[in-house]
KEKOL-992359 format. One record per residue (C-alpha): x, y, z; residue number from 1; residue in three letters. Coordinates in nm, 3 decimals, padded with zeros to 5 digits, always signed. Layout:
<gumars>
         u         v         w     n   res
         X         Y         Z   NUM   ala
...
</gumars>
This chain:
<gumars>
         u         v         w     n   res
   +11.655   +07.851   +08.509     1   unk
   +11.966   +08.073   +08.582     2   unk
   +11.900   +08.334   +08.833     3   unk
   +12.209   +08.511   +08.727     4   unk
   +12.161   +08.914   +08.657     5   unk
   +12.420   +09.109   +08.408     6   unk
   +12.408   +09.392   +08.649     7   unk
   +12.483   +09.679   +08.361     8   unk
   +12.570   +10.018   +08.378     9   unk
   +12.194   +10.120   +08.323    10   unk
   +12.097   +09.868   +08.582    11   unk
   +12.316   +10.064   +08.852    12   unk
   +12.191   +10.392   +08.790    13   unk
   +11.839   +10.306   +08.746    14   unk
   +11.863   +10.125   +09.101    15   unk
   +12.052   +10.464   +09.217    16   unk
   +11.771   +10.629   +09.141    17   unk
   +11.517   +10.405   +09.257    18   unk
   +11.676   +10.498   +09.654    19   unk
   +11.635   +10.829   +09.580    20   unk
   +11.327   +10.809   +09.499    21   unk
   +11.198   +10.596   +09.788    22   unk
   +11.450   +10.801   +10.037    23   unk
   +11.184   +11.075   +09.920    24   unk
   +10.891   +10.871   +10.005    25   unk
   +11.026   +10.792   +10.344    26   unk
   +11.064   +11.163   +10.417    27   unk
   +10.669   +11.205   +10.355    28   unk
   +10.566   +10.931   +10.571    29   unk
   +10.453   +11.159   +10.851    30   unk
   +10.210   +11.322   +10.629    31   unk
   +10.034   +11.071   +10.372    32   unk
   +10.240   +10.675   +10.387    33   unk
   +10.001   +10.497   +10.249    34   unk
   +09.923   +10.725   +09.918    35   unk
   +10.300   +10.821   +09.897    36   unk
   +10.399   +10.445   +09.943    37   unk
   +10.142   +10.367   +09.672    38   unk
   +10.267   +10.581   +09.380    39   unk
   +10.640   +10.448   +09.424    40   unk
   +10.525   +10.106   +09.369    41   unk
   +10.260   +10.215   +09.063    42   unk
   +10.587   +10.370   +08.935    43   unk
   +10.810   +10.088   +09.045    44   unk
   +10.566   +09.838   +08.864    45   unk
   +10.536   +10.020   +08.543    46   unk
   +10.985   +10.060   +08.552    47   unk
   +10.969   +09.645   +08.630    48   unk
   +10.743   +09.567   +08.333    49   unk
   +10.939   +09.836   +08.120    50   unk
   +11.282   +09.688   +08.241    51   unk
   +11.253   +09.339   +08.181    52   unk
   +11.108   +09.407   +07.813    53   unk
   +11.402   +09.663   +07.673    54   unk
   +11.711   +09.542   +07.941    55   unk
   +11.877   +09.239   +07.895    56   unk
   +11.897   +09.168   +08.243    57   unk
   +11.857   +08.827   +08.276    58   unk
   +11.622   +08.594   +08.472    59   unk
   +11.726   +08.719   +08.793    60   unk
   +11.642   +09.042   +08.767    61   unk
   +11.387   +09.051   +09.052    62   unk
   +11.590   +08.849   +09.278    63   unk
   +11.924   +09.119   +09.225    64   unk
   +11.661   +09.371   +09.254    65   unk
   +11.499   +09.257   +09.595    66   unk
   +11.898   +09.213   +09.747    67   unk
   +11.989   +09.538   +09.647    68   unk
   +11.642   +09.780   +09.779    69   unk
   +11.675   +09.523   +10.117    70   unk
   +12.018   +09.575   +10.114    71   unk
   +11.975   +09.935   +10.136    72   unk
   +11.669   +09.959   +10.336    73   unk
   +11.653   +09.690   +10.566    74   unk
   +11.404   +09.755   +10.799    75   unk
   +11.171   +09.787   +10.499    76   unk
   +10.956   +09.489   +10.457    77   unk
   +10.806   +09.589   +10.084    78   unk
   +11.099   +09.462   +09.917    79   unk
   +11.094   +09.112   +09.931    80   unk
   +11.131   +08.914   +09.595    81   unk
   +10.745   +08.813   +09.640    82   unk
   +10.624   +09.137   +09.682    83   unk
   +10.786   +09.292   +09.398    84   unk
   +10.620   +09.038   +09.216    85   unk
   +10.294   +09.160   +09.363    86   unk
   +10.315   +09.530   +09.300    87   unk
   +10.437   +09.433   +08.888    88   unk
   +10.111   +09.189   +08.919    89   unk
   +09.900   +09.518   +09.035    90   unk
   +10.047   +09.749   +08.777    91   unk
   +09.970   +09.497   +08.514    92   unk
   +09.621   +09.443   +08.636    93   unk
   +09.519   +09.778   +08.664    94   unk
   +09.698   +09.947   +08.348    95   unk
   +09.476   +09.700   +08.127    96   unk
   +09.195   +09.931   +08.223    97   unk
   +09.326   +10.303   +08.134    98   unk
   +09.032   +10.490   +08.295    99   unk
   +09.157   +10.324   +08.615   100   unk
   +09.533   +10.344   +08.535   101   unk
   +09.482   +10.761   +08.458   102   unk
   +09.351   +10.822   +08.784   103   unk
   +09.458   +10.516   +09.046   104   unk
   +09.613   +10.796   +09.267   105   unk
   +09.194   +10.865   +09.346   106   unk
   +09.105   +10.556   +09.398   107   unk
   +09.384   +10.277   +09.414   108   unk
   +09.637   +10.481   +09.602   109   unk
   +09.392   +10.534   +09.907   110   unk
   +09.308   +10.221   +10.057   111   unk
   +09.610   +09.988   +10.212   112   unk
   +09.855   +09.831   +10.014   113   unk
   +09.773   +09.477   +10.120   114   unk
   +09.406   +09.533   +10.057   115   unk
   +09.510   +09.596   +09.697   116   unk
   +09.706   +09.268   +09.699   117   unk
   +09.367   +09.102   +09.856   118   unk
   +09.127   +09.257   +09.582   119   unk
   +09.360   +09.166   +09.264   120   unk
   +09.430   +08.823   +09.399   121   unk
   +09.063   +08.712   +09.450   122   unk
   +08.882   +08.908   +09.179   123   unk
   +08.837   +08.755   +08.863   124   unk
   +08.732   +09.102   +08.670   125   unk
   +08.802   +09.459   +08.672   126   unk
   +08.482   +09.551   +08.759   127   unk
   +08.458   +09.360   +09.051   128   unk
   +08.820   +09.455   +09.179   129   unk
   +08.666   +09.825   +09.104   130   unk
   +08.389   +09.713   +09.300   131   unk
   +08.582   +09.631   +09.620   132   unk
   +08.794   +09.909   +09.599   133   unk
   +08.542   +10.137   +09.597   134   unk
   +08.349   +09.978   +09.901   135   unk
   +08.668   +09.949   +10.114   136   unk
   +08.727   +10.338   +10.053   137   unk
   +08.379   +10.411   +10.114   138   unk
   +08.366   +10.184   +10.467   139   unk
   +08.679   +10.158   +10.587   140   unk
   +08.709   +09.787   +10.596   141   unk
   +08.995   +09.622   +10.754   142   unk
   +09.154   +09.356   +10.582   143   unk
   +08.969   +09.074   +10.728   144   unk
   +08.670   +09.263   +10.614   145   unk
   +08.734   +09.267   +10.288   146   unk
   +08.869   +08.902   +10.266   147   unk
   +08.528   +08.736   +10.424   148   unk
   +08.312   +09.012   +10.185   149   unk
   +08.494   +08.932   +09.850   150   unk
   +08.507   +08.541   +09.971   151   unk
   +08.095   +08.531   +10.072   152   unk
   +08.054   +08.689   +09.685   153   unk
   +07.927   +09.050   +09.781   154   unk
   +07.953   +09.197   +09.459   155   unk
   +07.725   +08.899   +09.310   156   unk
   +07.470   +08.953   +09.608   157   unk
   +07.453   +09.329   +09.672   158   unk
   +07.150   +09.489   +09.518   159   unk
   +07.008   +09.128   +09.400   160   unk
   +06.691   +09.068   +09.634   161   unk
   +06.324   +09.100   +09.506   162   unk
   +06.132   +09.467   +09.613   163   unk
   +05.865   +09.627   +09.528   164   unk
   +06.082   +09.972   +09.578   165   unk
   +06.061   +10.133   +09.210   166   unk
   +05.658   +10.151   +09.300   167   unk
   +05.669   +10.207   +09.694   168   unk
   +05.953   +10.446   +09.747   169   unk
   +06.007   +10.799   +09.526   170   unk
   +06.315   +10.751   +09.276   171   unk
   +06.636   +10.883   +09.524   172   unk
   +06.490   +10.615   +09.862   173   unk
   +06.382   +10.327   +09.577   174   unk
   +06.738   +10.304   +09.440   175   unk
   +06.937   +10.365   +09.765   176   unk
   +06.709   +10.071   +09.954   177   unk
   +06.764   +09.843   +09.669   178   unk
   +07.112   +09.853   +09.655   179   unk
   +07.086   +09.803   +10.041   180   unk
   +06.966   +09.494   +09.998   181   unk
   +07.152   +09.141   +09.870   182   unk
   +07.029   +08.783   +09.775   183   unk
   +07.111   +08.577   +09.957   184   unk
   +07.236   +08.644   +10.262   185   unk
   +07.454   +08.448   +10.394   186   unk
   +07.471   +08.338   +10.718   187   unk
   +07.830   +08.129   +10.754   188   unk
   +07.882   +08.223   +11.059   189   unk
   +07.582   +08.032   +11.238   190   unk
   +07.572   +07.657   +11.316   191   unk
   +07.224   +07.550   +11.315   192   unk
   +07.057   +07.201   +11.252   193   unk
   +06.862   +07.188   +10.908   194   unk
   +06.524   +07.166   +11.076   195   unk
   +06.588   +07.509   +11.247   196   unk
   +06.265   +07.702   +11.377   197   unk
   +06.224   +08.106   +11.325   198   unk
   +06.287   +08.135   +11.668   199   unk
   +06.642   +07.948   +11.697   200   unk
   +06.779   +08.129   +11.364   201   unk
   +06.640   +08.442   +11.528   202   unk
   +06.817   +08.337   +11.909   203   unk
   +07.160   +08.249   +11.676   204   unk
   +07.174   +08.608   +11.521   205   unk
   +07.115   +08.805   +11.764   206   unk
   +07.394   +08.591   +11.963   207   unk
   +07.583   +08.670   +11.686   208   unk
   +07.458   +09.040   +11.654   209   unk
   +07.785   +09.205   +11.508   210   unk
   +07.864   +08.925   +11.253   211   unk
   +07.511   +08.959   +11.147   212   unk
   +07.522   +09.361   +11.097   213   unk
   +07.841   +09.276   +10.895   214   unk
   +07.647   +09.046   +10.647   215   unk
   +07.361   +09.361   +10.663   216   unk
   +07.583   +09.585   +10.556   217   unk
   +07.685   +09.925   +10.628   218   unk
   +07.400   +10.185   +10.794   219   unk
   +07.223   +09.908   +10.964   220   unk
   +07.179   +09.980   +11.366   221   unk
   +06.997   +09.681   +11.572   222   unk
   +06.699   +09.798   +11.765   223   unk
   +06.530   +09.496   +11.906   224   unk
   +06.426   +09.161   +11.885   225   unk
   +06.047   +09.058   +11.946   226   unk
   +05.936   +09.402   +11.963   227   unk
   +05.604   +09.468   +12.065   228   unk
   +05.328   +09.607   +11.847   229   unk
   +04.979   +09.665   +11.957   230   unk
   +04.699   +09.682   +11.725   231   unk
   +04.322   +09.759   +11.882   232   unk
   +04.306   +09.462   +12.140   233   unk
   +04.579   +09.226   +12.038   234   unk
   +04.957   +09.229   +12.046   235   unk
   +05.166   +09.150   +11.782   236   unk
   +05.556   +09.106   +11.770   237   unk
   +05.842   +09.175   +11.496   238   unk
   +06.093   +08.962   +11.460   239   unk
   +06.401   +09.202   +11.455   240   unk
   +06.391   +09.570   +11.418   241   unk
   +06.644   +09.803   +11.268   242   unk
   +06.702   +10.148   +11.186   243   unk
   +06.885   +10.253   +10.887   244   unk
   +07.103   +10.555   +10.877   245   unk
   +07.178   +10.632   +10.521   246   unk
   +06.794   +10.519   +10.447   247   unk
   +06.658   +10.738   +10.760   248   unk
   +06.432   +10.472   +10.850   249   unk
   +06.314   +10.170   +11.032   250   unk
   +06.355   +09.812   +10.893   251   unk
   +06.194   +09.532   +11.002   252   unk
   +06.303   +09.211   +10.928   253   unk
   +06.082   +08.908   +10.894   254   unk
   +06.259   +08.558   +10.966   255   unk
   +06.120   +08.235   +10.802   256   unk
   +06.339   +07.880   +10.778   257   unk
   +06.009   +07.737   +10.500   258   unk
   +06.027   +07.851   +10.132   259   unk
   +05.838   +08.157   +10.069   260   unk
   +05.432   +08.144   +10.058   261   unk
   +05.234   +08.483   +09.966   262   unk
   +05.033   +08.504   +10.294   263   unk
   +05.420   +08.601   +10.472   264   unk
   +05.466   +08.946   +10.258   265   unk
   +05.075   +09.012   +10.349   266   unk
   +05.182   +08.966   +10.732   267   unk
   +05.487   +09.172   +10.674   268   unk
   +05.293   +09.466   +10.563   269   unk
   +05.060   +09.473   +10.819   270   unk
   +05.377   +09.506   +11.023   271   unk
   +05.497   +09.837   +10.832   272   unk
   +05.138   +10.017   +10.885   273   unk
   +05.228   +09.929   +11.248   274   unk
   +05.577   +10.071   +11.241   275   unk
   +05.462   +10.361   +11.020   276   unk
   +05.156   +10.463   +11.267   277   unk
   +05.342   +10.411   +11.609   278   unk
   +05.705   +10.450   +11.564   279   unk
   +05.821   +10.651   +11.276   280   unk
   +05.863   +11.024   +11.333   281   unk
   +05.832   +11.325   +11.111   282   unk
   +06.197   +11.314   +11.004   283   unk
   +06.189   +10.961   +10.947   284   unk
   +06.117   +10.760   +10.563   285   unk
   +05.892   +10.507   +10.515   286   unk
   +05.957   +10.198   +10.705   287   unk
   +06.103   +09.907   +10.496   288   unk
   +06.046   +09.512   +10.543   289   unk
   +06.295   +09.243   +10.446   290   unk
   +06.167   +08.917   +10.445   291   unk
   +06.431   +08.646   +10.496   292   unk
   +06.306   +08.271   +10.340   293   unk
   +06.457   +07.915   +10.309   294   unk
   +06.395   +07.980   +09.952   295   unk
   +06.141   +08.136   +09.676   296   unk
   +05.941   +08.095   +09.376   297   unk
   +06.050   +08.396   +09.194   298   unk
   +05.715   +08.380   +08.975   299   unk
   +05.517   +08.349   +09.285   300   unk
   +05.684   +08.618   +09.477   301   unk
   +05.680   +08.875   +09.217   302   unk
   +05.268   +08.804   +09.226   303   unk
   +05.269   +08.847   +09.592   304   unk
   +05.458   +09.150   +09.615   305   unk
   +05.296   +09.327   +09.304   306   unk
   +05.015   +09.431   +09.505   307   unk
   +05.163   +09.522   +09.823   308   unk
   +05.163   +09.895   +09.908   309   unk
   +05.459   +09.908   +10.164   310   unk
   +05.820   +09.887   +10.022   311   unk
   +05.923   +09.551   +10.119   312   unk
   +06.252   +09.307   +10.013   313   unk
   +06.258   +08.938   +09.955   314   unk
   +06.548   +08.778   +10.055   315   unk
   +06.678   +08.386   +10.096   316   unk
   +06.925   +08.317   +10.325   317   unk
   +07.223   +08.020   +10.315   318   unk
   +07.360   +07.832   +10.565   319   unk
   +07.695   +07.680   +10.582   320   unk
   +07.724   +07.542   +10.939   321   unk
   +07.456   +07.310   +10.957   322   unk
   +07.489   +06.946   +11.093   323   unk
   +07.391   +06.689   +10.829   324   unk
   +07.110   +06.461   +11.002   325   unk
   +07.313   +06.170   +10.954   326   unk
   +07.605   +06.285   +11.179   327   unk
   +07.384   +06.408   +11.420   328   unk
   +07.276   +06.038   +11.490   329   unk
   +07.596   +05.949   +11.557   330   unk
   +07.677   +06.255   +11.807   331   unk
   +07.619   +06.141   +12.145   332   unk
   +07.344   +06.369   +12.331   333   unk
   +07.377   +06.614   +12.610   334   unk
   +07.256   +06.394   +12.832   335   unk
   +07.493   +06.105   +12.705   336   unk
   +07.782   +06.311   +12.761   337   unk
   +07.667   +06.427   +13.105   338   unk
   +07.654   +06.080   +13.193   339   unk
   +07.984   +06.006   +13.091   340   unk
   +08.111   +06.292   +13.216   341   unk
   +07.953   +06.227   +13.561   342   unk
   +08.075   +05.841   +13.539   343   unk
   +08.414   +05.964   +13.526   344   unk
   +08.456   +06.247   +13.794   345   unk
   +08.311   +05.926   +14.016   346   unk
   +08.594   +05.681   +13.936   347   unk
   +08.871   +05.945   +13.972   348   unk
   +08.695   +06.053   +14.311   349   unk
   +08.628   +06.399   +14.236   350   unk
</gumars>
């Protein structure tokens, strides 16, 4: 295809003007780049889509167009041939929903231009690109953020686990603590053998504390692992213990690698009394559990938690690191490679 452009009269002025227009934008920088930069390419996308159905410009349109804006701006990077393509992609995206389209400026225009690129590229509906939009305004996620959130299927997750909240927790705390919650969670960042105990998926998180308040979510601050709990004569000990800043209250989270059985939200709420009696303070909302299974019996954990009286979350968890049992056999062992190792440093003389 000919990448030829019959660069008209109309073509010249309207690319005039475009300069202007972004010479303008430049001048504003100081004071608000990103929202500025924004609505010159919402603009620029709606001209491109308007321009290429009235002009007879010819195939090359883009390509003249990117020459000419880099041409005149050359230290701008935004006007490459694929970006252009990019901000008409956005317009077009967006300006098929016209609630969003009326007002982007208060919501599109406010996060960072690449994150927009990000959210239309990976998001197969409007309401889930509205989705991540939203939660990058509302927590400031960087871009790598929002990649590994929209990638790990947030929006499918958030708000999905099992609670008994609508029953345990007055209307404003029962909605906010649901939506806290996901199912599953998932735990991609931990390399674990498929056998795993509680206690070496609890060891791996907490090694890998911040990637693990990441896959929490926002409001979540750690407050101990294997905390202590007496209770008349005997000691008891939670798994991992959080405090929730939005919720005003402590979580406790329950870790078990076997598929959900009834007698673990039983344990879980004997917990909470704890945590409600000993720890919480006059300020503070009921405590909330989370228990974290292999997997569940939906049936079976509805039963369990219908008669529980503390407002507690059932949760699986995924992992996506683990070493298949057959390639474990052939792995040499630690003491294999020590061996070796040791073998070696002898023959060189070291």
């Amino acid at each position: 295809m000919s990448e030829a452009i019959n660069v008209t009269t109309d073509y010249r002025a309207w690319l005039s003007d475009l300069k202007t227009r972004f010479r303008q934008v430049q001048l504003k920088a100081a004071v608000a780049v990103n929202t500025e930069l924004l609505q010159f390419y919402w603009q620029l996308g709606a001209d491109i889509i308007n321009k290429q159905a009235t002009q007879a410009w010819g195939s090359g349109f883009l390509t003249q167009l990117s020459t000419d804006l880099m041409r005149e701006f050359p230290e701008v990077k935004g006007f490459s041939k694929r970006n252009l393509e990019q901000i008409r992609r956005w317009y077009v995206f967006w300006n098929q929903v016209p609630e969003i389209a009326k007002q982007a400026a208060s919501q599109l225009f406010v996060i960072p231009w690449w994150h927009n690129v990000v959210i239309i590229s990976k998001c197969s509906s409007h309401s889930e690109a509205l989705y991540y939009v939203q939660q990058t305004q509302a927590h400031g996620w960087s871009r790598a953020v929002l990649t590994h959130q929209i990638e790990s299927g947030l929006w499918q997750r958030e708000g999905k686990a099992l609670s008994n909240f609508a029953k345990t927790l007055p209307p404003p705390q029962s909605d906010l603590a649901a939506q806290v919650l996901k199912d599953p969670y998932v735990f991609d960042f931990l390399s674990l053998t498929p056998e795993h105990n509680e206690r070496e998926l609890e060891r791996a998180l907490i090694e890998h504390i911040t990637q693990f308040l990441l896959e929490l979510g926002a409001g979540f601050a750690y407050m101990g692992r294997q905390v202590p709990i007496q209770v008349g004569e005997r000691e008891f000990f939670l798994d991992m213990l959080f405090y929730h800043a939005r919720l005003h209250c402590y979580v406790v989270v329950k870790l078990k690698t076997a598929d959900f059985e009834p007698e673990f939200a039983g344990k879980l709420n004997f917990y909470l009394k704890a945590v409600d009696e000993q720890l919480r303070g006059p300020n503070d909302a009921p405590t909330i559990g989370l228990l974290l299974c292999k997997s569940k019996d939906r049936l079976v954990a509805e039963y369990a938690l219908s008669d529980i009286q503390k407002p507690l979350g059932l949760a699986t968890y995924t992992l996506s690191h683990t070493l298949p049992e057959a390639l474990r056999d052939k792995l040499p062992s630690i003491e294999a490679l020590e061996a070796e190792l040791a073998a070696s440093l002898e023959a060189r003389g070291e």
